[in-house]
N, C-alpha and C positions, 0 to 999 in steps of 0.2 A: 655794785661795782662803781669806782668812782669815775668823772667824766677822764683822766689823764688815765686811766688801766684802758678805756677804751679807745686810744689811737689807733690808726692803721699802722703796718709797720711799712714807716716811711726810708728815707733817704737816710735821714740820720739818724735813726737805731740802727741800721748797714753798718754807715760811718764806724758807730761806737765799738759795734760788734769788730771792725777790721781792725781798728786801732788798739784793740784792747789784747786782740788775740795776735796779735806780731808782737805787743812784747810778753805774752803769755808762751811763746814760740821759744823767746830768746829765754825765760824763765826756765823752760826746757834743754834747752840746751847748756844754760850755764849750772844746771843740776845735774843732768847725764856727763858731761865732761868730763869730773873724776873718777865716775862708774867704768865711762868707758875706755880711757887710757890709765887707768889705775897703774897695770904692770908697768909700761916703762917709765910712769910719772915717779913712781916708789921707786924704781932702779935708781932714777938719779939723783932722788934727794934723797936719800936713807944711806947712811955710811954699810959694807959692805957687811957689818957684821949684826947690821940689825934686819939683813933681808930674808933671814929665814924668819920674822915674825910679822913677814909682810899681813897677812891678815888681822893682824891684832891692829896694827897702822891703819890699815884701812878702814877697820872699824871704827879707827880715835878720828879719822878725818872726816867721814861720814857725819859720827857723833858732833862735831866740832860745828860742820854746817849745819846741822839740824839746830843747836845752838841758837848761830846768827839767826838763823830761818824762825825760831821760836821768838827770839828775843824782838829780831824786828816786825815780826808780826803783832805783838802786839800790841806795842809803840807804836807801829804804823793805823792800827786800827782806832786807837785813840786818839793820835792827830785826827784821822781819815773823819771825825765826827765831831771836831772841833774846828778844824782847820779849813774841812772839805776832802774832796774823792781826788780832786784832780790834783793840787799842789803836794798832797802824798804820794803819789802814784807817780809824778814827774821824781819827786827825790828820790825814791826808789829806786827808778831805772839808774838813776844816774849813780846813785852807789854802785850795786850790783854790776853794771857795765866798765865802772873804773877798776874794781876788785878786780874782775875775772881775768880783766887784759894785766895788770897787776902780774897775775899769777904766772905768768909765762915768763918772769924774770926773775925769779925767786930761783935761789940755788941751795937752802935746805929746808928742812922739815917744819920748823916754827912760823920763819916769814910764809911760806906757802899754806900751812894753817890760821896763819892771821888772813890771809887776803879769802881764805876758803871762808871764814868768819864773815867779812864782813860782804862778801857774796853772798852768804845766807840773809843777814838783815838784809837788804839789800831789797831780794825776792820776797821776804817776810811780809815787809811794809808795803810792796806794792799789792799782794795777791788780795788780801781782806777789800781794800778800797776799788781795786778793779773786780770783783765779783759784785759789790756793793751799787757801784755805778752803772755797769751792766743790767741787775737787775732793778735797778731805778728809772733806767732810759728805756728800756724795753716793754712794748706792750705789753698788758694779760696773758692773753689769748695764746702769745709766745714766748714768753718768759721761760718754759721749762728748757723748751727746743733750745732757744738761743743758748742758754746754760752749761748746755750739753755740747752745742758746739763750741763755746768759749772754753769749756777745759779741755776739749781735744784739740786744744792749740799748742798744749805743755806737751802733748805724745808729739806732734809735728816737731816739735825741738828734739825729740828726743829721735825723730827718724831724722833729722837734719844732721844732729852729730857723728850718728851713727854712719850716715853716709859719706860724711867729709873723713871721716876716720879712715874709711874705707879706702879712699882715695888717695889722703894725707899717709897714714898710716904703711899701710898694706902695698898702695901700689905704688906709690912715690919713694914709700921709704923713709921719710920726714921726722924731725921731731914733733914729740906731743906738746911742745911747747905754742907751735901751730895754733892747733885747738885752742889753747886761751886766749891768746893774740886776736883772735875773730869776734872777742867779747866786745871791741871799742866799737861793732856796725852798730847793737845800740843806741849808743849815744850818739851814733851819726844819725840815724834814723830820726831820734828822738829832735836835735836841731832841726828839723826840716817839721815834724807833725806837732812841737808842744803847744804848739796854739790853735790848734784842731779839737784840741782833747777838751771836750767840755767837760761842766759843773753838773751835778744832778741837781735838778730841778725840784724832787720830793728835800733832799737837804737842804735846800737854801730855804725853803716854807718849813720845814718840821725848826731850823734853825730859828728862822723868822718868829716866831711864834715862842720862844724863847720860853718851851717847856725843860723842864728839869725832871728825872724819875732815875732812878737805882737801878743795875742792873739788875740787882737781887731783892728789885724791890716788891715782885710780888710772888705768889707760891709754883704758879705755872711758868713764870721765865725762869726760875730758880732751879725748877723741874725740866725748861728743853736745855740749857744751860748744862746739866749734870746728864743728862741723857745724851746729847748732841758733843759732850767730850766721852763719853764712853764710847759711840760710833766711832770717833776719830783717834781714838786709842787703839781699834783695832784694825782701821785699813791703815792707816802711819805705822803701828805696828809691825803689822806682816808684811808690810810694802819693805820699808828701811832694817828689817831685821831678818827679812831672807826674799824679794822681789828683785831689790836694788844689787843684790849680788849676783843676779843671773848671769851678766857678761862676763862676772870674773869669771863663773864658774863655769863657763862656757870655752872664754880661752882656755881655761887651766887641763880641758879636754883632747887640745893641741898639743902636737908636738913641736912645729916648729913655728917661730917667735915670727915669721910675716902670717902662718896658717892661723895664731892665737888672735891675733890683729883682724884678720880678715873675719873668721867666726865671732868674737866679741863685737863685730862692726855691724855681722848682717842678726847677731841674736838682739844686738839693741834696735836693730832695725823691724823688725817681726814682732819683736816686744810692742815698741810703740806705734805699728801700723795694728795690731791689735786692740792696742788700748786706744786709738781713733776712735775703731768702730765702738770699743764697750762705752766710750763716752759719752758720742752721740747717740745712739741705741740706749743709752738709761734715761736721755730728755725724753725720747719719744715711749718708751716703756712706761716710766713714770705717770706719762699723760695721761695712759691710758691703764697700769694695773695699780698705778696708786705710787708715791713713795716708797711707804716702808716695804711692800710688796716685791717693789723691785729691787732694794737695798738687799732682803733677805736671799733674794735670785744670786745676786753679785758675789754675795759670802759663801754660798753653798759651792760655789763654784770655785772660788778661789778656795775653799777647805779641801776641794777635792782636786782639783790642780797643780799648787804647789807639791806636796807630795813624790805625785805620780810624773813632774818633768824632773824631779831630783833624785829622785830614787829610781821610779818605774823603766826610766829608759837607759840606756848606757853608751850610744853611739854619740859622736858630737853631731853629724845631721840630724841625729832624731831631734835632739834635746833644741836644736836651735829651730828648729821649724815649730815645735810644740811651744815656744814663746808666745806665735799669732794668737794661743788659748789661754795662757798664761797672762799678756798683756790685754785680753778683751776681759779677765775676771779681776785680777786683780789692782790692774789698773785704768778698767772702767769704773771699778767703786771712787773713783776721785770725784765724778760727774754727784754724787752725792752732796759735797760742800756745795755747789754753786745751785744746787739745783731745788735742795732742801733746807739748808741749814737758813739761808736768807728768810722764808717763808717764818720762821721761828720765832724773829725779834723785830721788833717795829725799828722805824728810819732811824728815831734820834741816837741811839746805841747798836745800831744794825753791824757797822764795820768793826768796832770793838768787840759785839759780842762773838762774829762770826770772824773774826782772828785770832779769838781765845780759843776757838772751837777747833778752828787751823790749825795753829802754831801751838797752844798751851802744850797737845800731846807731843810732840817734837822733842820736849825737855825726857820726859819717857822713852820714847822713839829711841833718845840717845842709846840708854842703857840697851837697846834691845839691840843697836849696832854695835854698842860695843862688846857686848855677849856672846853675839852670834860671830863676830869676827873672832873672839879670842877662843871659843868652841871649834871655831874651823880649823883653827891653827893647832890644836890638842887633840883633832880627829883627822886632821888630816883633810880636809876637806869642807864644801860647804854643804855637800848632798843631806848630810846628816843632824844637820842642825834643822835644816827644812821641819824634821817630823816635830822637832820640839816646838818650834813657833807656830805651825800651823793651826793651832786650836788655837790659838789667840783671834784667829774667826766669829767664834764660837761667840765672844761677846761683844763684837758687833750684831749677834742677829737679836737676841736678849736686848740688847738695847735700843736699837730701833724701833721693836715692839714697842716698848714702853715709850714713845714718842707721839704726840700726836698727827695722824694723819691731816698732812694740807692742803691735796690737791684740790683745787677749785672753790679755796676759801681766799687768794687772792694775797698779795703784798701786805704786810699788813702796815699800817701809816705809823 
């Protein structure tokens, strides 16, 4: 183990971890935003005679950000190994936080799917290089832990929205315009901490050193490389092509238009207070039953979850409180990327290879948002698309197998 994997965890791997996961918070938030005011977002930008195909819209605007989110992730991840962690990771926010607040001023369909657009690059470019950095600064010993808590920073956005929604929404009454409006704290935040935000220390030496190697340059990176986008084909998958609709489909269980507001506020709430715990409980799982072990845990459970809160139950309490199980499986499998996929590819191509692994499935993702919305719309619903997507599980567990386990072989340089 090298002398730098044995630090204590000091002050500033803290630092790193706090600054990386507030804007991992707002990532969450400016991703749920459309989830969670979809209805009256689509009321007012869709002229009246396209709102009986609100779910196919939905899907194309989902699809649209997955898009940006593909596209800038992986742009961002090859700056992020050229340029560095940090000056990626600052343009990043600063896209993403201009788009979203953007969005609250948009009065139809197109402009509000460009700014949705360029809110995905946005997050894209930043995620690769702040998981990258994260586990660059971060001790050994705790590397997995921290991992775990850095992506349950994205479910905290997503219970922050939820709850302003709640507020904005439901008890005030407000437009959803509200919600985008809240995108500019970013970039306030970001004025006050950008010169906090360090350089990782392993990139500036793996730089220094001024090796050169292929991503595809040998049989075993070639091999986590095509394994580690099979994993991410299938939680991006089943997350963006029946996860991510849970609120709709939660309001659409209301009758009345403050009650749909209110349930979509507290399902995205439960959702991502779920997926906290599955986050952080896969760092610590991980440590101790291994990776792929745990990964397989995550899937079996979202195989058997999803299903059973679309189908199995039929009251709007039930369905909304069965989120808390629904966001610990299927949206603790994210704890995955940060926690595994790094361990995979050494420093000099670390951010490129694992925002290909991110974002590449994303372009897939799409189709799978735009399927499952235009399914909804031809059945009437989202309950029933559920059962199709679900086995797309199935090869996430197959392909984690096929990966090699890393716990406790350490960063790799």
């Amino acid at each position: 183990m090298s002398e730098e994997s044995q630090k204590p965890l000091d002050r500033h791997a803290w630092n790193v971890l706090i600054l990386v996961t507030i804007f991992w918070i707002a990532d969450g938030y400016d991703t749920f935003v459309l989830l969670i005011t979809a209805r009256p977002t689509l009321h007012d930008i869709l002229p009246p005679e396209a709102l009986p195909q609100f779910s196919t819209y939905l899907g194309v605007l989902v699809a649209i950000t997955l898009a940006g989110w593909a596209t800038g992730g992986i742009l961002g991840g090859w700056l992020g190994d050229r340029l560095g962690r940090r000056k990626t990771m600052i343009a990043g926010i600063l896209l993403y936080s201009v788009a979203t607040t953007l969005s609250a001023a948009t009065s139809s369909l197109i402009p509000f799917a460009l700014t949705r657009f360029f809110t995905g690059i946005g997050i894209g470019a930043e995620w690769g290089v702040g998981t990258s950095l994260l586990q660059e600064v971060w001790p050994e010993k705790w590397r997995t832990k921290g991992a775990g808590l850095l992506q349950s920073g994205f479910s905290i956005g997503g219970v922050l929205i939820s709850g302003v929604w709640i507020l904005v929404g439901s008890t005030l009454g407000l437009s959803w315009r509200w919600m985008y409006l809240f995108g500019i704290i970013p970039l306030i935040i970001l004025a006050f901490v950008h010169k906090s935000i360090p350089e990782s220390t392993r990139w500036v030496k793996q730089r220094s050193r001024g090796a050169e190697q292929a991503l595809f340059g040998t049989p075993a990176l070639r091999r986590n490389l095509i394994g580690a986008l099979l994993v991410s084909i299938s939680i991006t998958g089943g997350w963006w092509a029946v996860a991510s609709f849970l609120p709709t489909f939660v309001s659409s269980l209301a009758k009345d238009p403050r009650d749909a507001a209110f349930y979509a506020g507290w399902a995205g709430t439960l959702y991502n207070v779920g997926e906290i715990a599955g986050c952080i409980a896969f760092g610590f799982l991980a440590e101790s039953w291994g990776r792929r072990s745990t990964t397989v845990f995550y899937f079996v459970g979202s195989l058997i979850v999803v299903p059973v809160v679309f189908l199995g139950l039929s009251t709007v309490g039930e369905v909304t409180w069965a989120q808390l199980l629904a966001g610990y499986f299927t949206g603790g499998l994210y704890s995955w990327y940060t926690v595994h996929t790094p361990e995979l590819f050494p420093t000099r191509f670390r951010a490129t290879a694992i925002s290909i692994v991110f974002s590449g499935s994303r372009y897939l993702a799409m189709i799978g948002a735009i399927t499952a919305g235009s399914l909804a719309a031809a059945l009437g619903g989202f309950g029933k698309v559920a059962v199709y997507f679900a086995p797309i599980y199935l090869i996430g567990i197959f392909a984690v197998l096929w990966l090699p386990e890393t716990r406790g072989k350490g960063l790799p340089d």
